[in-house]
N, C-alpha and C positions, 0 to 999 in steps of 0.2 A: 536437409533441414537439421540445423543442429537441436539439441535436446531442448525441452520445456523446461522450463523450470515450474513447480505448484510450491509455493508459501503459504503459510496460513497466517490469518493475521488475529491478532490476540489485543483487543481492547480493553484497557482495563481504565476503570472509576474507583479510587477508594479503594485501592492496592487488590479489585476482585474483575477476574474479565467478566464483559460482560456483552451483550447482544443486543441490537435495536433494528427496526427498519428503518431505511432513510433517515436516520440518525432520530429518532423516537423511540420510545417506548420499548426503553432500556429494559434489562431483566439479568442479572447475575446467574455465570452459568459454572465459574468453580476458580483457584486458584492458577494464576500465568505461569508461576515457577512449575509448578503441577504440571500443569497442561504442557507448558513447553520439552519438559523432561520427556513424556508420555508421547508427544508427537516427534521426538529427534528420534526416538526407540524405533517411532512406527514406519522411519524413513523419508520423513519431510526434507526437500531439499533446502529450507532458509524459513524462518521465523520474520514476524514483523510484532515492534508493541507496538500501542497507541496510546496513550493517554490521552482519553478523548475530550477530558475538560481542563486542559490545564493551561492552555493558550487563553479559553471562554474565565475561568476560574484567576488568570495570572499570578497562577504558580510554579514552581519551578519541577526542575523533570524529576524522574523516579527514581533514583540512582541507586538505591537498593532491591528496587526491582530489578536491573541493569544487571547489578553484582548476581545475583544470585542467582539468575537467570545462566548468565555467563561461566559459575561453577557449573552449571548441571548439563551443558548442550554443548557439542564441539560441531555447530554446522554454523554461516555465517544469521547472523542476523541483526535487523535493525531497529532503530527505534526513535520512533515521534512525537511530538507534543512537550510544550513548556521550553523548545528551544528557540531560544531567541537572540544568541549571541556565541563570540566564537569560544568560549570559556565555556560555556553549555557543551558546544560540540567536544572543547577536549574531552569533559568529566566523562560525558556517555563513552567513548573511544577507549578511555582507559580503565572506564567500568568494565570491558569486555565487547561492546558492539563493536559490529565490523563495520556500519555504515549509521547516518545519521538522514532520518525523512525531517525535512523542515517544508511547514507549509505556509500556514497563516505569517510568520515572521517574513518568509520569502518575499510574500506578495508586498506587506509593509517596509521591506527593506532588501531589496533584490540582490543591494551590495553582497549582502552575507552571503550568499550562492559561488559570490568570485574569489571572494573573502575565505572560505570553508575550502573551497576547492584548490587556491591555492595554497595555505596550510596542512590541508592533508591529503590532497589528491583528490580528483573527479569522481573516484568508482567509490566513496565514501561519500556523495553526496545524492542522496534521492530527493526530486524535487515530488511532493506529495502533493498530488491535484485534486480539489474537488470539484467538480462541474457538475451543470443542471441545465437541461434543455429549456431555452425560452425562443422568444419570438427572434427571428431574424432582424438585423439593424445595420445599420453603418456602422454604427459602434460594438456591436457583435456579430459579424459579418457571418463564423462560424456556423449559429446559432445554440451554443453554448455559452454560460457564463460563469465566473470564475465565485466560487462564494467559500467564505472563509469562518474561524470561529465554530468549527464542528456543526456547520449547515446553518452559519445565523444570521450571516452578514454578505448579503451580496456588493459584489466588489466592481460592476458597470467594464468586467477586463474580459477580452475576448480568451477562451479557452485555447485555441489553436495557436493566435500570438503570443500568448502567453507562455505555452511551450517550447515556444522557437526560439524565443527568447532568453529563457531559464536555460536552454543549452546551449546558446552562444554565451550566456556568464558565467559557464563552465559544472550546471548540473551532469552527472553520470548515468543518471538512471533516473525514470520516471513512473511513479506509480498511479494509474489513471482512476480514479473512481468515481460514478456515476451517482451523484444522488437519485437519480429515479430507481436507480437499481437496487439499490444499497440496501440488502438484509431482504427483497423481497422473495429470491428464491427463483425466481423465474427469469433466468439468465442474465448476461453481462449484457449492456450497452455497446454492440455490433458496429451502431454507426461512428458514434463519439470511438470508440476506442480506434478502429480503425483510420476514423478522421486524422488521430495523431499520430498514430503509430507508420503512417505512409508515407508522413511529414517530417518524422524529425530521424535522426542516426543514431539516434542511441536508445537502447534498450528500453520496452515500453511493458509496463505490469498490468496487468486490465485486473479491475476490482470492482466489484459492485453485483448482485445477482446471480453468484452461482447457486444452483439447489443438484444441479443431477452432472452425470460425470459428462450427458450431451453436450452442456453448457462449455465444458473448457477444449473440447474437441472443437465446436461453432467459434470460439473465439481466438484458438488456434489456427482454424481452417483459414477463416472468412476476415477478421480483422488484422492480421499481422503482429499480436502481440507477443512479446519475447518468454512470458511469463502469466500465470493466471493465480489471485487471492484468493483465498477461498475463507471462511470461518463458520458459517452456518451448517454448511453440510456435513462436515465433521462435528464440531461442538455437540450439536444434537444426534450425534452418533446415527445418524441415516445413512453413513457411509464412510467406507473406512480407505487410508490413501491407499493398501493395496489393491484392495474395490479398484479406484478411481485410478491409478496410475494400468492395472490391466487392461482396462475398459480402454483406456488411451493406447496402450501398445497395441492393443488388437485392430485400431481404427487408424493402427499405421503412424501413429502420433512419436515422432521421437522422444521418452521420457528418460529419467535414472532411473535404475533397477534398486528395488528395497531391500536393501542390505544388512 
């Protein structure tokens, strides 16, 4: 089994990261340059931002977030929200990100996926999913559905074809996150992440629901993802990654050693 990878992922609103459940009831928990500095130290293997309103807000991305970020941390990381075009993707690239998540523009504009990937390469493009369990349909056969807009706009796109898809137009890497799960603490979404992860070839990020180090062990074991998010269980200091990367080695979990 090759290594895990754990990313933390860092949302921020208003240039402060910041914490919600299921994309609610936001609460600012400290500075992302901060943070970010503070977990490259603690031996995180990759970073993720978010700019969680800036697709809902139609503003453009953070680029000085980007920048300064990218002075302070030499591990890869990424960053999403307010890209909407391949000029977006350069500025973030040469701000210092090593990859670009494009979600909600994705879904309104799938070109940009074929478009980004052949400009800069596949492994620089994360397709960012956000899914939520609904009723089974013809037209969601899954029973997932694709909702866009930082949890606001449901999008009538099956979650499963919609990944399959996104990697035949030349996504790299896919980061899965579960609205039901999202910020509640009580693990990742098993079936959804697995759903995809069995289905497509290329590297699958499960996000949504971690709270204890069980959770990314269960989502390692049981769903096949390549990778697991995490930001609550850290943020609020309940656990720290060499906590959580031990607790993994000891359960057999191939992870990186904290360096």
């Amino acid at each position: 089994m090759l290594s895990k990878r754990i990313i933390i992922c860092l949302d921020v609103r208003a240039g402060k990261t910041t914490k919600g459940v299921k994309f609610m009831d936001n609460i600012d928990v400290g500075d992302p340059v901060e943070m970010a500095r503070a977990y490259y130290e603690q031996g995180v293997d990759e970073l993720v931002f978010y700019d969680i309103s800036a697709s809902h807000d139609m503003r453009g991305i953070m680029i000085d977030v980007v920048r300064r970020v990218a002075e302070n941390i030499f591990i890869p990381f990424s960053v999403g929200g307010g890209i909407r075009t391949i000029d977006d993707m350069y500025q973030v690239l040469d701000a210092g990100a090593e990859k670009i998540s494009i979600n909600t523009a994705a879904v309104l504009n799938p070109d940009l996926i074929t478009e980004g990937a052949r400009r800069f390469g596949s492994q620089c493009i994360v397709l960012g999913m956000d899914a939520k369990k609904v009723r089974t349909t013809t037209i969601l056969p899954s029973g997932y559905e694709i909702v866009i807009n930082g949890g606001r706009t449901y999008m009538g796109m099956d979650a499963l074809s919609w990944a399959l898809m996104a990697q035949d137009l030349g996504a790299g890497e896919i980061c899965l996150n579960s609205i039901d799960a999202d910020g509640t603490t009580e693990g990742y979404e098993l079936e959804l992440t697995g759903l995809i992860s069995r289905r497509v070839s290329i590297p699958v990020i499960a996000s949504g629901g971690a709270g204890r180090p069980e959770h990314l062990k269960d989502v390692f074991l049981h769903s096949g993802a390549d990778a697991a998010l995490i930001a609550s269980m850290v943020h609020f200091r309940e656990y720290s990654l060499s906590d959580i990367k031990a607790y993994l080695k000891a359960e057999g979990i191939p992870v990186r050693d904290v360096t």
